[in-house]
Structure formats: C-alpha cells, structure tokens
C-alpha positions in Angstrom: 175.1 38.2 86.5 178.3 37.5 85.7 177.9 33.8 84.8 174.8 34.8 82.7 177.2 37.3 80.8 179.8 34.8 80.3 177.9 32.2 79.6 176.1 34.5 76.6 179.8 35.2 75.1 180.5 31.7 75.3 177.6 31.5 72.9 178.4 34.2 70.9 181.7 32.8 70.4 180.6 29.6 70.1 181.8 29.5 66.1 185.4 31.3 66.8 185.5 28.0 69.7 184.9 25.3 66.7 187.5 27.3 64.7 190.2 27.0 66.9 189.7 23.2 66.8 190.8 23.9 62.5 193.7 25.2 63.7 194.8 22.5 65.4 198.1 22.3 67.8 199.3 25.4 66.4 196.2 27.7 67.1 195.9 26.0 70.6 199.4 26.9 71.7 198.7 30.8 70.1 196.1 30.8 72.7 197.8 29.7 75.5 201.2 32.1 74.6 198.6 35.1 74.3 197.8 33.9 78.1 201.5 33.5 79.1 203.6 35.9 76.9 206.7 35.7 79.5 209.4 33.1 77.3 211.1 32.4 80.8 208.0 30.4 82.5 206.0 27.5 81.2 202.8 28.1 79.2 199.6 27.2 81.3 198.4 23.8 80.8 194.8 25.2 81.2 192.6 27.8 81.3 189.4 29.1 82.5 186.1 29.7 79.9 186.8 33.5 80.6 190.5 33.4 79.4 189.2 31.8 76.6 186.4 34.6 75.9 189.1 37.2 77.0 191.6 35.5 74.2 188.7 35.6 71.6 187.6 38.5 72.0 191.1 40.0 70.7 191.5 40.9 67.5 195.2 40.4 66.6 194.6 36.8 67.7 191.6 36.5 65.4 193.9 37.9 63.0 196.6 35.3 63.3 194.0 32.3 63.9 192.2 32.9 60.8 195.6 33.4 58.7 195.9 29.8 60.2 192.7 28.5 58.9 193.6 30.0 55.4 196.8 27.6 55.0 194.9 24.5 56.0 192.8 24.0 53.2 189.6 24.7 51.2 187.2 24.2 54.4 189.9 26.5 56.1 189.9 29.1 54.1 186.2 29.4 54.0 185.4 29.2 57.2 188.2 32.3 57.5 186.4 34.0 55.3 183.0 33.6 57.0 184.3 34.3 60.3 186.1 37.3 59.7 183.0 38.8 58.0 181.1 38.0 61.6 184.2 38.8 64.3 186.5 41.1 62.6 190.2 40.7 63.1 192.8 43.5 63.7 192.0 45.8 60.8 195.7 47.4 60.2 197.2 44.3 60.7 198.6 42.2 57.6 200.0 38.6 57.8 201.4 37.1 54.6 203.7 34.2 55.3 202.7 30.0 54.6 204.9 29.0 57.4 204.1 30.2 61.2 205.3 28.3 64.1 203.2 27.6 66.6 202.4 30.3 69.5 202.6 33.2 67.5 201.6 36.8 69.9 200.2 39.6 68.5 199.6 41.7 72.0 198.5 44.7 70.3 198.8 44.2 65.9 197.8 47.9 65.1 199.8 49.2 62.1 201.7 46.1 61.6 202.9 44.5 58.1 204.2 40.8 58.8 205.3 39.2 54.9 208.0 36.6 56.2 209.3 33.5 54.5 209.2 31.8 58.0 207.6 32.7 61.1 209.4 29.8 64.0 207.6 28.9 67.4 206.8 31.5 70.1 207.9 34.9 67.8 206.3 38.0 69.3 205.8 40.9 66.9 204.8 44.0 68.8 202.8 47.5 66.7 203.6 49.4 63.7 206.2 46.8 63.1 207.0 46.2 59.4 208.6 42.8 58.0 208.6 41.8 54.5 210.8 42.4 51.0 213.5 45.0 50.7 215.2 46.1 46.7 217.0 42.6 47.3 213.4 40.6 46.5 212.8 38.5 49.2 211.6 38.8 52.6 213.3 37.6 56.4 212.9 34.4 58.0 212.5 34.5 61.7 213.9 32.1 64.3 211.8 30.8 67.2 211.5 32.7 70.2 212.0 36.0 68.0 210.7 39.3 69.3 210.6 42.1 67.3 209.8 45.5 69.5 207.3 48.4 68.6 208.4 50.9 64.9 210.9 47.8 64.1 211.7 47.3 60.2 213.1 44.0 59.2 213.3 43.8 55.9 215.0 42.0 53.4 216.4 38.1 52.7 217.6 38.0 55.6 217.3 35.7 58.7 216.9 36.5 62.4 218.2 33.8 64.4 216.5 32.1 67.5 216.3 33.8 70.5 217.0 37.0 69.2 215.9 40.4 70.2 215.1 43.1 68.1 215.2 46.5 69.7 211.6 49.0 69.5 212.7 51.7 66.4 215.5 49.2 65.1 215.9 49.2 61.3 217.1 45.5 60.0 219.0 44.8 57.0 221.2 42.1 57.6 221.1 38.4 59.6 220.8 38.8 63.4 223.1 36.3 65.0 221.0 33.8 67.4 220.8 35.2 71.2 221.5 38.7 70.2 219.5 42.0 70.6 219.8 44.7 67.9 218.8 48.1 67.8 219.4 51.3 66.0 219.1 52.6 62.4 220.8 50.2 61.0 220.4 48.0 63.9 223.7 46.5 65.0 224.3 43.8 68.0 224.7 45.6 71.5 226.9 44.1 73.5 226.8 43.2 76.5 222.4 43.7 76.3 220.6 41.4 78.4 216.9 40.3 77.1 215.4 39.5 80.7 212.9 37.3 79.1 215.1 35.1 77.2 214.3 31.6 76.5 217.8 30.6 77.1 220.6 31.7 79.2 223.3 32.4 76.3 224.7 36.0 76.4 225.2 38.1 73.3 228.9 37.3 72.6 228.8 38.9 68.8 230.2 42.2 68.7 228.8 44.9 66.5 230.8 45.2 62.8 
C-alpha cells in the first residue's frame, strides 16, 4: 500500500520533478539542504523517491524553487506561473531578490518578507522574518551560511557577513561582522555566543559598540 501511495505522488508530482531540472544546480542543492539543514555535516549525496515527495510536498520550498524558475528566463517564468496555479507555494511568504545562492532553506516560510539585494549559499531564513529596505532605500545583502532566527528584522543597505547568526526577535540596522551572532532591539554582537551549527570554527571576536 505504501509503494502504491508513493508511487501515485510520484505522479502527481511528476511536473514539480521536471521543474526542478529548470532550476538547475542551484534548485538541486535547495533540495538536498531542506534534507540536511545542520551547516556542520555534509549534504547527502542522495536521496530516496520519498525524500523527494516529502521535499515537494513543502511549500516554502515550492516557494523558493519557483522564485528560481522566474529568474531563469521566459520558459522559467511560465512554467512558475503554471505550477504555482497547480501546487501552491507558501502563501505568506514573499521572495524578491535576483541573486540567491544555492541551498537556500525555508523550514517553515509562514509570515516571512525576504526583498535582499543578495541572498549567498546555504542562508537559512526561519518565520515571520522580515528583510528588505529601511528610510535609507536599499535593502541587506546576506553572506553565505547566513541564518536569520524566527520575528528577525533586517533591514536596510546593509550587509550581513558569512557565517553569521542573527538572533530570533533581533532588530538589524547595521552590517553584521562575518562569524558573529546578534540579537536584541537593535541587535548588537554578543560576545562570547557560540552558534553550535557553525560552518566554521572562528569565534565572535567583535565586541558590541
């Protein structure tokens, strides 16, 4: 029964499968970081049909995939279009930004605003995040390896450097020095804060102003 129900979503699916070959390397490696969202271990270098279906059948990852698709061209953006008619996305989730690195994760997407100049490789954006312009008129550039926790605000032209953390509730307003993690309102560098999934073994060393 089970291999008859997989194999049916596998069908069902079958056009969202086809898409993710438009996306290219990029789309490929958002699948396999929404499998392995720890930055400290490898990514897998496969993966079953029903982590596939599983990975699918997420919405912030349709989301993201078909934001893809629109920045690859004509037949990109239509098929976008088409598919996100048949297999809705995340619905309060808003991605504005022409340059995302590859193996962007969206674990949940709900209530999030992402406008960014830059997106690097492996960022994680968790809910009801905002990031976009600020009074200044720009919006933030994001390193690679970025993670932004749950209520953040980063706003602003400013950039948030690789590696870095940015604490759940933190308000941004300013650059984030690479290897740091910030928090509070306005968020300031905390000393002496270990992220226990970072990419890298640097310490903050950058002491709050």
């Amino acid at each position: 029964m089970r291999r008859l129900l997989l194999a049916g979503r596998l069908v069902v699916y079958l056009p969202l499968r086809l898409a993710l070959r438009l996306g290219g390397a990029a789309a490929d490696r958002d699948l396999r970081r929404q499998l392995q969202p720890r930055l400290d271990l490898a990514l897998p270098t496969s993966y079953t049909q029903a982590q596939l279906v599983g990975v699918l059948a997420h919405r912030p990852f349709r989301s993201i995939l078909y934001s893809r698709l629109r920045g690859s061209g004509l037949a990109g953006n239509l098929a976008a279009k088409a598919l996100a008619v048949l297999y809705r996305g995340e619905p309060a989730l808003f991605i504005n930004c022409e340059d995302i690195g590859p193996g962007l994760m969206l674990m949940h997407g709900f209530a999030t605003i992402i406008t960014a100049r830059k997106i690097g490789t492996d960022c994680q954006v968790s809910q009801q995040v905002t990031i976009g312009y600020d009074d200044r008129g720009s919006s933030p550039v994001l390193g690679d390896r970025v993670r932004v926790g749950a209520n953040a605000v980063v706003i602003g032209p400013i950039t948030v450097g690789d590696d870095a953390v940015v604490g759940a509730g933190a308000v941004v307003v300013r650059d984030v020095p690479a290897g740091a993690v910030v928090g509070g309102v306005p968020a300031r560098v905390l000393v002496g804060a270990k992220d226990r999934f970072r990419a890298t073994n640097l310490a903050p060393t950058v002491r709050s102003r």
